[in-house]
Structures are given as structure tokens and as C-alpha cells.
KOLNUPA-751338 format. One record per residue: x, y, z of N, C-alpha, C, CB in turn. Coordinates in steps of 0.1 Angstrom, whole numbers, plus 5000, padded with zeros to 4 digits. Glycine has a CB too. Layout:
<pts>
XYZXYZXYZXYZ...
</pts>
This chain:
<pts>
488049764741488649864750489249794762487649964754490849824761491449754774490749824789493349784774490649774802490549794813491849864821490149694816491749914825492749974833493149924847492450104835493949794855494349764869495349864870494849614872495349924885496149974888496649964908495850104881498449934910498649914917499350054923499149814915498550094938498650154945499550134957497750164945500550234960501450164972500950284980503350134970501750304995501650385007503350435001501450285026503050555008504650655011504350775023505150774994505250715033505450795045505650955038506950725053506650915030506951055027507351075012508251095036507751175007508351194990509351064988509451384987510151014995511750944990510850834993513650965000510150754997509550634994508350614984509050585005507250774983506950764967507550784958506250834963508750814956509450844947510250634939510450974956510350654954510550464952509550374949511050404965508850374954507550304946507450314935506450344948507350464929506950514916508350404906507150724914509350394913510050384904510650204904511050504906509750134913509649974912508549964906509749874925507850034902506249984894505150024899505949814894504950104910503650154912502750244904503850214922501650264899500850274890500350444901499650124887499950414912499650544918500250484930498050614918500550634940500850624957499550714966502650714960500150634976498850794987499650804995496950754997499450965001500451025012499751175015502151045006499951145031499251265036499851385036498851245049499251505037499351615038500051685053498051655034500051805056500451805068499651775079500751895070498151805075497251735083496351675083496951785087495451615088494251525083494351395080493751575073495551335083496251245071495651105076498051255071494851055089494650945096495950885101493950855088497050945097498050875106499151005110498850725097498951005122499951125130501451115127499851105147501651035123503450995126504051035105503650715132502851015098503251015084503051175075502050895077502951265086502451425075503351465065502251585085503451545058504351565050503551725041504751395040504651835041504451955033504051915019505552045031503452005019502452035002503752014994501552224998504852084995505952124986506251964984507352224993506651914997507351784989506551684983508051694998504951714987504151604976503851654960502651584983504251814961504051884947505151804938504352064948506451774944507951734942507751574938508951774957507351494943506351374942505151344934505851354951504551444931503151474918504251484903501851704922505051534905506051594895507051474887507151704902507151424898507851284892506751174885508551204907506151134897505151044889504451034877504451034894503851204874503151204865503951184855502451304865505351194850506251194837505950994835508451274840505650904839504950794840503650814836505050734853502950874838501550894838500750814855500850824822501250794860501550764877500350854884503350834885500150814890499150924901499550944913497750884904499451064920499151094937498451114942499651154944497651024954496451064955496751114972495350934952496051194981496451254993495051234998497151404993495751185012494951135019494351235033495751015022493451275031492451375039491351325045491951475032491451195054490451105056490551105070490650985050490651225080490151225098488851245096490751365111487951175109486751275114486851435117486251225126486651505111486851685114486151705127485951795103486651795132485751885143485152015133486851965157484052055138483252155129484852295126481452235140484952335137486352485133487552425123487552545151487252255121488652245110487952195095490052095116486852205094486352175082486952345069484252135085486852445078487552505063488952545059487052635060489652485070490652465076491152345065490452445092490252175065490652085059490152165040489851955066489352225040488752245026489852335019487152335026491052385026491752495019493052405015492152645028493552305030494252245023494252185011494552195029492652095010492552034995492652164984490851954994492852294982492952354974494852364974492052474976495152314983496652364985497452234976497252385007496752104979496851954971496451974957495951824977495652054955495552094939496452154930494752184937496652234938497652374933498852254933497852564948499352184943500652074941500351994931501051984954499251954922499551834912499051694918501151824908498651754931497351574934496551574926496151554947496151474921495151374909493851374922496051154901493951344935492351304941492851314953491351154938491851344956492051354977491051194983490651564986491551164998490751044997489951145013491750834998488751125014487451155023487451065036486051135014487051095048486550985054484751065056487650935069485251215063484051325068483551355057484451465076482351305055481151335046481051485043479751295054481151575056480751745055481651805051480251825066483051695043484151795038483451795023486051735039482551735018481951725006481151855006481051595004480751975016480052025014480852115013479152015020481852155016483052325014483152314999485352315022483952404996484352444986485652374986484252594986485652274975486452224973486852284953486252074979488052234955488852274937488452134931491152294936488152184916487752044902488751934905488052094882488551884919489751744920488651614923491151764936489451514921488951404916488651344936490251304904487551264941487151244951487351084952485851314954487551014963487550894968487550894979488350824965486350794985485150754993487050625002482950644980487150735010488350635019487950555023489150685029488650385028488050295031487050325048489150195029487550425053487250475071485850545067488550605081485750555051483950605055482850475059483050675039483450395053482350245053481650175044481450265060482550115036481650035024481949925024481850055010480949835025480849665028479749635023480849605042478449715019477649655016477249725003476849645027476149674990475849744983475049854986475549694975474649824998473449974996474150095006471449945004475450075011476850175017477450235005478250085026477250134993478450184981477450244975479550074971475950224972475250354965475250434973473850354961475150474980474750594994476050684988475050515017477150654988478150664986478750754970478350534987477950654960478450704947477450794946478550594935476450824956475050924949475851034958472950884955476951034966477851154972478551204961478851104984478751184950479551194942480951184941479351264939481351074952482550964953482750864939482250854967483950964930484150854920484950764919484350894910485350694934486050554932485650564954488450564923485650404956485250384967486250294970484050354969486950324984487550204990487350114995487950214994487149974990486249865001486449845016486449714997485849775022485949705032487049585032484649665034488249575043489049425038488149315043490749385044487549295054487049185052485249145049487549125065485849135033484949105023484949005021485049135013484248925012484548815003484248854989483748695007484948774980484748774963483048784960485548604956482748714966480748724967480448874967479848644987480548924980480449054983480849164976480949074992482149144967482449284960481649254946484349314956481149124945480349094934479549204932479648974936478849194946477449214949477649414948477049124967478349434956478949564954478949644942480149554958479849544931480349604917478849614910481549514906477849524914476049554904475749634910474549454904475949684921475249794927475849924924475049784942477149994922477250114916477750074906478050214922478650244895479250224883480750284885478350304870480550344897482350394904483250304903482450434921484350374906485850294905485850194918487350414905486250084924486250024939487849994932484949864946488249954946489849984951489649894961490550144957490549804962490449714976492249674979489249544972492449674994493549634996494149464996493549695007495349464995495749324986496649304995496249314969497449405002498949315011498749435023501149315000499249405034499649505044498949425058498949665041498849525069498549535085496849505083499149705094496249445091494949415092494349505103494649265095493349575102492949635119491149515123492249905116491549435132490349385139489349425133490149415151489049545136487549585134487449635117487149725145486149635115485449725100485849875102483449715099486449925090487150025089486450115092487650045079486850235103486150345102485250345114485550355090484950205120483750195130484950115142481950085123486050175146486750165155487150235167487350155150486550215178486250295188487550295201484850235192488150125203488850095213490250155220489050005209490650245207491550345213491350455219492150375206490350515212489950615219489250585237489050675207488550485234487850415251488850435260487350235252490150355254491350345266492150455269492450245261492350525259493350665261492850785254494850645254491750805246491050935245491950975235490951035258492550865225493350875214492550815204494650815215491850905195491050815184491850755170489750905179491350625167491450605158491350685142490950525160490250745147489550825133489850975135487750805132490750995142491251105144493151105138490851135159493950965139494950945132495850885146495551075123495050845157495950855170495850725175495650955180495150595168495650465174496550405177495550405171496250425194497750325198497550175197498350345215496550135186496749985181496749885199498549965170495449905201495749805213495049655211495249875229494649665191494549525192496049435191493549505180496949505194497749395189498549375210499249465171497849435221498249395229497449305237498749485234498349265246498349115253496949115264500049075264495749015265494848995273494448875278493949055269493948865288493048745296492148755293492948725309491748625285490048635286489548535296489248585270488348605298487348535315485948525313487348655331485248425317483648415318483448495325483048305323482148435326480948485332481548505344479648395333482248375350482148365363483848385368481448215367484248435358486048505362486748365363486448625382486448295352487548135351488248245341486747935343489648195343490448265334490648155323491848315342490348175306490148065294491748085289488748115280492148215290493648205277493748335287493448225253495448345291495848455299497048495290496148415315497048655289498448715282498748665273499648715289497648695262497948665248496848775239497748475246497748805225497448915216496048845211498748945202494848855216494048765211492948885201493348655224493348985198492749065187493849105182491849175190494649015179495949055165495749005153497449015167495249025146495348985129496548945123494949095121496648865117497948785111498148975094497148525102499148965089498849065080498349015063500249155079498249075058496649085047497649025030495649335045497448905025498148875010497648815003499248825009496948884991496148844980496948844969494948924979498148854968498748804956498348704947499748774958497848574952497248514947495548524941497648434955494948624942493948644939493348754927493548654949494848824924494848924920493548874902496648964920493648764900492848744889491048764892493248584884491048684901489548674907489048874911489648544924490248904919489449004924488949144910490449054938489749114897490449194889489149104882492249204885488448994880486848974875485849034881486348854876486148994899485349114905484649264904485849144910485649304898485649464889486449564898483749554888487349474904488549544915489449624906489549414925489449784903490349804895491849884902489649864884491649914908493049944921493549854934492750074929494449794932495149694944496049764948495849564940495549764962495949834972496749834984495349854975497849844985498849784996498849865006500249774992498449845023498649925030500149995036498049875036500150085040501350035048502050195049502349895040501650325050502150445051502950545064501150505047503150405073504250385082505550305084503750365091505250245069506350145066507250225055505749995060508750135066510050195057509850185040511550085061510950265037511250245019512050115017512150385011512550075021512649905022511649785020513049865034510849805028509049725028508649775017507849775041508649935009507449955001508649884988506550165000509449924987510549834974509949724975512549794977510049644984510249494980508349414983511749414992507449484987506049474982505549524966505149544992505949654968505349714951505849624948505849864942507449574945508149464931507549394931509549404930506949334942506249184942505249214931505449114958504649264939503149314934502949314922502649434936504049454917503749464899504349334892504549614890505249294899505349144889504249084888506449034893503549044898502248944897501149004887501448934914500949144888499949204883500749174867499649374889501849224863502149204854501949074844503149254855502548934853501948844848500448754844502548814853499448864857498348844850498048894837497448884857498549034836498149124824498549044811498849284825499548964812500048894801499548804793500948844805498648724803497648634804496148684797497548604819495948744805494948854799494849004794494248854808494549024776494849144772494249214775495049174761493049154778491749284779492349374793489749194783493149354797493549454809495249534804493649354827495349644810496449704807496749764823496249824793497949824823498249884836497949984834499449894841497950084849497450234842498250354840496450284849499950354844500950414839501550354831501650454847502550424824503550364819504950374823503550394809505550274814507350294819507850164820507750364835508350114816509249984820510249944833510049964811509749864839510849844852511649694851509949834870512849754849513849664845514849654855514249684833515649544860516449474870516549524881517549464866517549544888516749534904516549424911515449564905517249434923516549364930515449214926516049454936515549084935514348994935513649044946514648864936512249024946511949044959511548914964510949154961511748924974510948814988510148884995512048745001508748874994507948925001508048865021506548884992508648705020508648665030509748735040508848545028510648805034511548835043511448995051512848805035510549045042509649185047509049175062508249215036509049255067508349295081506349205076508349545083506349115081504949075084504549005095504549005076503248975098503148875110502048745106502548975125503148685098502048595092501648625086501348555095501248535075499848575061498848535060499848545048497548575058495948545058495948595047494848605068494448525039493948615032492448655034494248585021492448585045491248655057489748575050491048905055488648705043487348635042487348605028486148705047488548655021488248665005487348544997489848654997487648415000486648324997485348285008487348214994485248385016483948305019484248265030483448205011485048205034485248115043486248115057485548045035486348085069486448135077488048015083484948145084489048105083490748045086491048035100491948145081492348045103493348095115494048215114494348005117492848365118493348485111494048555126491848585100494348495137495048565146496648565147494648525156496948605144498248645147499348585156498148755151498748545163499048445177500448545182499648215172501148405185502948465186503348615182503848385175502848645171503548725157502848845158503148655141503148925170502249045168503649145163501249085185504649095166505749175158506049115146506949175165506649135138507649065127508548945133508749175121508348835128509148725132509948725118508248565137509248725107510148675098510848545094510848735099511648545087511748425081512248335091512548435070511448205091511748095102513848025098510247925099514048075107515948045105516147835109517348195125515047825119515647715120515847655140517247745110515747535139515747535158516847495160514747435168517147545174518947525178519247405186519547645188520047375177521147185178522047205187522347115162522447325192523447305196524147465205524147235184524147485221524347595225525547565235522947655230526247705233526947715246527547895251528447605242528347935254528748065264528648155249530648075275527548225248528048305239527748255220529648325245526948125220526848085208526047925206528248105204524947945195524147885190524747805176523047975190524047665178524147615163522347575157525447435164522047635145520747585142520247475131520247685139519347435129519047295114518447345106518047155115518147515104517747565091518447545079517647695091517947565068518647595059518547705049518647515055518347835065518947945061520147995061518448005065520848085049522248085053522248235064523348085039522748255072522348345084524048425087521548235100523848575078524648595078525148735091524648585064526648755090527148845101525549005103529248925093525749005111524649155114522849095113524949305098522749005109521449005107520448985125521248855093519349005121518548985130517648885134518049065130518148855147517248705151516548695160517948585154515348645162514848625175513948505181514248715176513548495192512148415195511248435201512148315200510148345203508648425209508748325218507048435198508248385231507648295240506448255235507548345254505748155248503848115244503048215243503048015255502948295251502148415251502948545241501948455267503548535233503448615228504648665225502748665231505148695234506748845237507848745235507148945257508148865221509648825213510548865219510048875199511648835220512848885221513848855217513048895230514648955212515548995200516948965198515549115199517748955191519348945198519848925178519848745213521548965180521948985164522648835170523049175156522748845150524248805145525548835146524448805137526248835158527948905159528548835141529248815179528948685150529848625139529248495133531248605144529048455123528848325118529548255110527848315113530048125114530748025106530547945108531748015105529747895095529247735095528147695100530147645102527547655106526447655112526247725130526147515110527647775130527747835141528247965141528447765149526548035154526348145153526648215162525448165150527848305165528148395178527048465182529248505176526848485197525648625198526448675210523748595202525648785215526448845228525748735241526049065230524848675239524648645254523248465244523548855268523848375248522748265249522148215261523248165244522048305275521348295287519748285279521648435300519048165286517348145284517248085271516348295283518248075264518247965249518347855255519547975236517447765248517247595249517247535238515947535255517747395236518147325226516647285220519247215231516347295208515047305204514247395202514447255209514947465207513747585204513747695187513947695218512647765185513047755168513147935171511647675153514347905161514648095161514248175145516848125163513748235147513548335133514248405132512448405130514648445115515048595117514348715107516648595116514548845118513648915112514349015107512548955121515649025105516449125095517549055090516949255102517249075074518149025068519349125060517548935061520149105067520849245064521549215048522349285077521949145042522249105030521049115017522648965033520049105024518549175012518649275020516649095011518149365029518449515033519449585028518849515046520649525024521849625010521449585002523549595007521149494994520149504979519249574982519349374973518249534984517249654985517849814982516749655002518749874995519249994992520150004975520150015006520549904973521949944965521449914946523549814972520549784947520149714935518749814932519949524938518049914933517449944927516449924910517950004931515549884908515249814899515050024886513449674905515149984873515050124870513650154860516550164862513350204859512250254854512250344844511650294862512250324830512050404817510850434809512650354808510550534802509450544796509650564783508650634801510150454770509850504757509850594748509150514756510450674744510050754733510750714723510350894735509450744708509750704694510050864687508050604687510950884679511751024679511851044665513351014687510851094655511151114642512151244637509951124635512751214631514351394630514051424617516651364631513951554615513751644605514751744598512951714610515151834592516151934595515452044599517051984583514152044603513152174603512752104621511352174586512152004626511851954636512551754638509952004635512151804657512551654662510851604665513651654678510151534666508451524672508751334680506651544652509051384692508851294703507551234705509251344713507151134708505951024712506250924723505350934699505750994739506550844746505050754746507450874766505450694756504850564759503550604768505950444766503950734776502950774782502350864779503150784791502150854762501050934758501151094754500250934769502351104756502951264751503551294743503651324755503351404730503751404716503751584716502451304705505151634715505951734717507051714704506451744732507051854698507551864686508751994687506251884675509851974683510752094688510852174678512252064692511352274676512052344662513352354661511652474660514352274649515552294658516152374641516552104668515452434632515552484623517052614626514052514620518252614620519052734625520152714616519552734641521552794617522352764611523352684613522652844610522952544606523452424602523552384593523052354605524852394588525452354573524852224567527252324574524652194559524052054548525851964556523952114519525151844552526051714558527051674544524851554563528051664550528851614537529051494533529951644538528751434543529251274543527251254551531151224558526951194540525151214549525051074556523351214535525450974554525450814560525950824572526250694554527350924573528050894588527251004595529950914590526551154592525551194595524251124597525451264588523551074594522850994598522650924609522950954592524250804609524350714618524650834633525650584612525150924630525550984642524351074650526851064637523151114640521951154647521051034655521151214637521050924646520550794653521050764667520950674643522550764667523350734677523150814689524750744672523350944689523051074695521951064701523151184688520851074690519251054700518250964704518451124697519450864703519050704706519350694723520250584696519450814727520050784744519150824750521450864750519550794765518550844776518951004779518850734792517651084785517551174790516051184803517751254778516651174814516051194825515451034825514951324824514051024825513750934830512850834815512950974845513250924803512850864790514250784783512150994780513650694774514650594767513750644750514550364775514850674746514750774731515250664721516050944731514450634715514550524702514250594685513050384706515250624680514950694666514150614656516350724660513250674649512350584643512650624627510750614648512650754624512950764611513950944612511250744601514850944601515751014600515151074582517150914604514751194581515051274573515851284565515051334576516151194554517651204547517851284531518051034544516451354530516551454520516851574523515351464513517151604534517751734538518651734553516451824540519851664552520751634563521551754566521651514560521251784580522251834579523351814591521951944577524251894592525451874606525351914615526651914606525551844627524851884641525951824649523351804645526451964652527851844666527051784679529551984679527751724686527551594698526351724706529651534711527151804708526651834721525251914718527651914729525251964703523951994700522951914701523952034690522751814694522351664694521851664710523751534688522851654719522551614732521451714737523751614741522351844734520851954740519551914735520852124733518951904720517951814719517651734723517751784714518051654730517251544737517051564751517851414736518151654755517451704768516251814767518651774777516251884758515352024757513651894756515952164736513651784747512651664748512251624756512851564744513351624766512651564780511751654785513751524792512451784789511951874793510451914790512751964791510351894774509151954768508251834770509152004753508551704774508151614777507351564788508951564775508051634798507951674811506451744814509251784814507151874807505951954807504551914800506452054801504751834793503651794782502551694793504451694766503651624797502651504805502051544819503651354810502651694826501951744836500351834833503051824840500851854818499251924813498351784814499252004792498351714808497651554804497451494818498951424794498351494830498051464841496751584848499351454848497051694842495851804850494751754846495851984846494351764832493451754824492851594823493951824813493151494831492751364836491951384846493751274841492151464856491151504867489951514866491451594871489351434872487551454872487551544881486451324875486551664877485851704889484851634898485251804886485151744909483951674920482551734922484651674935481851704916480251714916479451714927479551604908479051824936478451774946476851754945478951854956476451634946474851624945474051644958474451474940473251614955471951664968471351564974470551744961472251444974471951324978472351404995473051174969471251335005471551365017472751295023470351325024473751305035474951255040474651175046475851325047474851065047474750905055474950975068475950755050474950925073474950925090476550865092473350795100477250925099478850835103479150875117480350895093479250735125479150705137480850765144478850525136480250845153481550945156481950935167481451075154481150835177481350785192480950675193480650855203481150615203481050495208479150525218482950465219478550535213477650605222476850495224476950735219477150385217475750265222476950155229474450175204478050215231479050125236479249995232478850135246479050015219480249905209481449995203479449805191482449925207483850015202484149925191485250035215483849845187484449755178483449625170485549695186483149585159482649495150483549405143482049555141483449305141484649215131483649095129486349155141484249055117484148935111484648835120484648925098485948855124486548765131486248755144487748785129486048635153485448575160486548485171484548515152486948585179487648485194487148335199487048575209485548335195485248165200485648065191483748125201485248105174485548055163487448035162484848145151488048115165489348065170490148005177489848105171489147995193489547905202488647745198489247975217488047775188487547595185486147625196489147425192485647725198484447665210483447745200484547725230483147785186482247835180480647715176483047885167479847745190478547705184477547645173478347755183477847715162477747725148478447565149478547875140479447555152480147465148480347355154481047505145478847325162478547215173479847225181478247055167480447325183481647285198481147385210483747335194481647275221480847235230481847275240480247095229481847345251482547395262482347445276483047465257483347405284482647425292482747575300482847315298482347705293482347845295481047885296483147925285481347995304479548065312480148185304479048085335478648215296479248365286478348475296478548375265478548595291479748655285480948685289479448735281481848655279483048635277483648775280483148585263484848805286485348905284487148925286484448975293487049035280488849035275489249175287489249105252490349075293490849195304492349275302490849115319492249315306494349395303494349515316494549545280495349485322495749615334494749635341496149765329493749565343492449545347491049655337492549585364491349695332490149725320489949595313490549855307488249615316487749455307486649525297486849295321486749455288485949465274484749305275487349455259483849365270482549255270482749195253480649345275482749095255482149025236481048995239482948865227480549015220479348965223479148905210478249075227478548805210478748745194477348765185479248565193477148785176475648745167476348665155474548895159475348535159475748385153475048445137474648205164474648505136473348525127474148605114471948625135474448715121475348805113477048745111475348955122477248605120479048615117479448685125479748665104479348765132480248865140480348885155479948995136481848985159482048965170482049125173483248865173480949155183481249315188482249255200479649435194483049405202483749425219482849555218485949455223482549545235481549625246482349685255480449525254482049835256483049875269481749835281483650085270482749825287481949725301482549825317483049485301483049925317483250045324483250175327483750035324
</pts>
């Protein structure tokens, strides 16, 4: 029995799941109008019903994301919408609040969102005894750990593979809310790990001033996709449901090519929709909105996972400048850097600043102003407007199969995604006179595309031919799609696991900051400045350490024991 991998993308909205679905995504997630963990991404039931509809003719999934902490007056409030994601053709809702397990929810399929908290095996039983039938990991894991994880339940795990990193362990993120009374776990982080701070001893020596020193570089396991897929990882997971349909194009493409070339490699795995995605676009993952690449703790082992410079998108390094004067730069890349695109540089501490491409010829590049450019210095660029029109224009396409036996009594379609619909096209239709050029002309006819299926004739009835003009012919293959349509939306309902609620007690989920840790991480401020203990370095700082901004200061605190770094509100 093959295994099922399946690649999951983000969609702001319907027109970027719709794009995903149709570069190779296997399933998408996208929030509802409310609840969604991210304020800026909501979207009506209608248009995700409109998005359930598409995908499933793939056998594709949508999953909707219902993963805030509730206040008690919105739990039946959140429990109706999940009946409202039913009624639209969602395949599963993803959870963060435990006590939405306790409403009345509809026979839909449940997932344990990564913001409930699974890192450890005895989080992911707690978990699967909730009757969560797929759990979202923790990203900073290691291959050890999901090991350890996959012996301990029999649920589906999902782990993310490309996107934005958040500092802390998912779900146990406090720091926004401390600063502005905007919670994370409510959908309202103003991300203030990615702004600029002084860190200070004991004794207010200032160590590193005005710099992103809790910014994570962003998250790429492309290269791992084998290991983590032994693991028992069976959904790869791309973050990113504030990112343009530009970003999700040219990650999904990456993605399912890689995945695809594992699967090639290895049969025992299959994908878990169907459809073929053919031409389109190349993608460059490099030239996408990132800030640098990690792949953080996946092996075990501990990198350069800050972000430094790169708390924006730098993008692709263009090259340092040879040569400046009123209004224009020459650089030694050997990027070709064309009219409109976007370029910029970072100072030491951090702050980019931006400026286009007017005109370019030759290695010389017009801009409106080269005031503060110096010869040497290295310019990136972070929009490339020449892949930005591919992207839009080269769309890669996506077909699904069908094998089409013709009858004079019936047509009986079989696509690729599993759907076998039989027409009656029995009526008054004269016997063929000429049966060979009949023949060739039904082959011909319903050898074509209709909607989003590719119709391949398999066998032709030639003991009873009869005549069928063009456009009849054509109506059957559209009336195929349709029933086709319809066929694979039943098959998508009827995939749905229900959700079982057991009598397993609710874990406890940490909903304040009340012992005043706002934040946990693997990752480690000392271990990045080179003064980590552990690692015989030796310095000359009076702890504890603390991170200041606009004058609010945060306490660290490290445990050598555990690997980790809490921040402490200290006000």
C-alpha cells in the first residue's frame, strides 16, 4: 500500500487557493471570517465554498483555519461557524482552543493546529486522546524528535517545510500582547520579534545596540523532504497566509517539484491529489520575498538562525558598486538587473533602504538619487520585475485524466482522481455510414479538454456506430465534466472523518503570561553572539542580560540544561 505525502500551501484568499491548487498543491488552509489567527487574512464562507469546489475536482483539500484562543461568549459563536465551513465543502477545521472540542460541532475532520502545542511525545498523546486526527508539529524540532513523536501516537503529523519563523514555540507567545495588548493567539501580532533592540547587563554596559536580535532568518527544508517523509511526516507545510499569489506560485512550484522528484525515487509514496502540472513558469525560490534560509534544529544541531540585516526581504544579492555618480550606479554582479526592478541596502544595524531601477544599460544603472551610496558597498535586489510578469502571465496548467469508453447506448468516464460517471447518450441517431471516418471523428471529438479534465478515448464501440455531429460530441464531453464535477464532490464529502469527541480530560493551555515568561525558544541570543557557556566562551558580561527598545526592557534567562532561552517581562 502506497503512503500518501501531501503538500499544503497558505491562501490569503480564494484567487491564491485557487493558484496553488493549480501549481501543484495537494491541500490549502484559509481562514474564515473569523477566528482565523491572522486579522489581515479573513475571507466569507461563500468564497471558500467557491475554493472547496475547485479543488476537490483534483481530489485537493481545504482545510480552514479556526485556531484563536476564544473568549467564553465566542465559543458558540466559533462552533456555528465550523457548521457554516461544512455546509461550504471544508474537508477539516484546524483547532488551537481545546473547549471548541466540546460544542457541537458537524462530522468534520479535526486538526490539533500547530498554536495548540506539540513538541513533545507525551503533548502529541494528550492530543490524539482529544480526538485530533492529524497534529501540527512544533518547527523547532529535530528529525530525533518527530521520531520520537511518530512512536508515540497513530495520527496524521504535518510539519512546516518553507516560510516566516516566529522566535518563540508556537502558541506559548506572549510578547505582543505585553507591549500593546495585541495578542498573538488572538490573530493580532505586531511581530516585535523582528524589531530593533539594545541588549545590556547586569550593570547597563550596552553589548549590541539597534539590532533585530529576535529575528529568525525564514524556514527551508526542501532539502529534507526525504528524511522528514521517513520520519512519518505526511503533510509539508508551507507557511505564509499573508503572502502575495506571487510568493505562493513560485514556493508551491518549487515544492511539488521536489516532492515530486522524491516520489519518483521512491514508489512506496504517492501524492495525495491528482492532476498533472505541466509548463509554467521556473521557479526561483531565491528570488521570492525571504530573509535568509535556515533550516533551524532539523538535525539536531545548533546554526546562525538570526536574521541579522534581513529582517525585510533583501533578496537576491545584485552585486557591489564599481562605480557611482549624479543619479547612477555601476555594479560586479552577475545579475542581469533589469528597467523597474527593485534594489536595495542594509545598513549594520539593520534598516534597508530602498530605491528602483529607472534605466539600465550595460552595467549601468540610472536611479533617481545616489546621495549615501559608496563605492563597495553590496546592493540586493528584492523585486524582480521580469519573474514578477512570468509569474503573472506563464502560469503552469493543471489537468486531470480521463479514460472515456463510447458506446451507442453510454459514454463511462474514469479520471485520475478517482471518479467513474456513466452518461446515457442513447436517442435518435442514425447508424454511421462511413463507420472508420465515424469512428476517427468520435475519438477526435472526445479526445479534448473540457474544464479542467484531459479526455483520452480508450475504446470505441464499433458494432453499433452511430452519427453524432461536432457539437453533439462536444455537449458530451462537457455534460462529463459536469457529472464529473459532481461525482468528485460526493467522494470529497464522504472522505471526511468525523470528529469523535472522547473523555480524555483538556490539557491545560497557557492563556497569559502570568508567571511572566512571554516567550521560550530553542534559539539562544548568547549562543549567537559566540558567548554560550556550554561552549567554554568566556566573556566579559554580568548577567542578566536584557533586551531594551523605546525603553521597555525584557529580562533573558537561559536554562543551559533544557537548550533554551525564555524572555521575562521585567515591568
Amino acid at each position: 500500500m502506497q503512503l500518501t505525502l501531501e503538500l499544503l500551501a497558505p491562501a490569503k484568499n480564494k484567487d491564491i487557493g485557487i493558484a496553488a491548487i493549480d501549481c501543484g498543491a495537494d491541500a490549502v488552509y484559509i481562514a474564515g471570517p473569523s477566528f482565523g489567527a491572522r486579522e489581515a487574512a479573513g475571507n466569507p464562507v461563500e468564497d471558500i465554498a467557491v475554493l472547496a469546489e475547485y479543488a476537490h475536482r483534483f481530489s485537493a483539500r481545504v482545510y480552514a483555519t479556526v485556531n484563536t484562543l476564544l473568549y467564553d461568549e465566542e465559543l458558540p459563536q466559533a462552533a456555528s461557524l465550523v457548521r457554516d465551513l461544512y455546509k461550504a465543502g471544508v474537508d477539516a477545521i484546524l483547532v488551537q482552543d481545546f473547549r471548541l472540542l466540546k460544542q457541537k460541532l458537524p462530522p468534520i475532520e479535526v486538526h490539533a493546529s500547530t498554536q495548540a502545542v506539540c513538541r513533545t511525545p507525551q503533548q502529541a498523546a494528550a492530543l490524539e486522546a482529544l480526538g485530533f486526527k492529524r497534529l501540527v508539529l512544533e518547527r523547532q524540532l529535530s528529525l530525533e524528535q518527530i521520531r520520537a513523536i511518530r512512536e508515540a501516537v497513530s495520527c496524521e503529523l504535518e510539519f512546516f517545510v518553507h516560510g516566516a519563523l516566529c522566535v518563540c514555540y508556537s502558541g506559548e507567545c506572549f510578547l505582543s500582547e505585553h507591549l500593546t495588548d495585541r495578542s498573538a493567539n488572538r490573530g493580532a501580532c505586531i511581530q516585535a520579534c523582528r524589531s530593533l533592540y539594545d541588549l545590556e547587563d547586569a550593570f547597563g554596559k550596552t553589548l549590541v545596540r539597534n539590532y533585530p536580535l529576535l529575528s529568525l532568518k525564514d524556514y527551508r527544508l526542501d532539502s529534507h523532504i526525504a528524511e522528514l517523509a521517513e520520519a512519518g511526516i505526511c503533510s509539508f507545510k508551507i507557511e505564509g497566509r499573508l503572502k502575495n499569489e506571487s510568493y505562493v506560485r513560485n514556493v508551491v512550484r518549487h515544492y511539488c517539484l521536489a516532492l515530486d522528484r522524491f516520489i519518483e525515487g521512491h514508489p512506496q509514496y504517492r501524492r495525495a491529489s491528482a492532476g498533472r502540472v505541466t509548463g509554467g513558469f521556473t521557479p526561483n525560490i531565491d528570488a521570492t520575498f525571504n530573509r535568509g534560509y535556515t533550516d533551524l534544529f532539523i538535525d539536531g544541531g545548533r546554526g546562525r538562525w538570526l536574521s541579522g540585516d534581513n529582517t525585510k526581504s533583501k533578496g537576491e544579492f545584485a552585486g557591489r558598486i564599481t562605480a557611482r555618480g549624479e543619479g547612477w550606479i555601476e555594479l560586479d554582479g552577475t545579475v542581469a538587473i533589469n528597467n523597474g526592478d527593485g534594489l536595495c541596502t542594509v545598513s549594520a544595524n539593520g534598516e534597508q533602504t530602498g530605491f528602483r531601477a529607472d534605466r539600465c544599460t550595460g552595467r549601468r544603472i540610472e536611479i533617481k538619487s545616489s546621495e549615501g551610496l559608496r563605492i563597495g558597498q553590496e546592493i540586493w535586489r528584492n523585486y524582480n520585475i521580469a519573474f514578477e510578469k512570468q509569474l503573472r502571465s506563464d502560469s503552469p496548467e493543471r489537468l486531470v485524466d480521463v479514460t472515456v469508453d463510447f458506446s451507442a447506448d453510454s459514454i463511462t468516464a474514469v479520471s485520475a482522481a478517482g471518479a467513474s460517471v456513466t452518461l446515457d447518450i442513447r436517442g435518435d441517431f442514425p447508424p454511421a455510414l462511413n463507420i472508420a471516418s465515424a469512428v476517427d471523428n468520435i475519438r477526435r471529438q472526445m479526445g479534448k479538454r473540457a474544464g479542467v479534465y484531459s479526455f483520452h478515448v480508450m475504446s470505441v464501440d464499433d458494432g453499433d456506430v452511430r452519427f453524432y455531429p461536432l457539437s453533439t460530441l462536444n455537449g458530451f464531453r462537457r455534460k462529463l465534466a459536469e457529472m464529473l464535477d459532481a461525482r468528485m464532490s460526493q467522494i470529497m464529502a464522504a472522505r471526511r472523518t468525523a470528529f469523535k469527541p472522547l473523555d480524555a480530560p483538556l490539557p491545560p493551555q497557557k492563556r497569559k503570561a502570568e508567571d511572566g515568561v512571554l516567550m521560550r525558544s530553542k534559539y539562544c541570543i548568547r549562543h549567537e553572539l559566540g558567548i554560550c557557556p556550554r561552549q567554554g566562551k568566556k566573556a566579559d558580561v554580568r548577567e542578566p542580560l536584557f533586551l531594551v527598545n523605546n525603553g521597555r526592557r525584557l529580562q533573558l534567562d537561559f536554562d543551559c540544561k533544557a537548550c533554551e532561552m525564555s524572555v521575562l517581562a521585567c515591568d
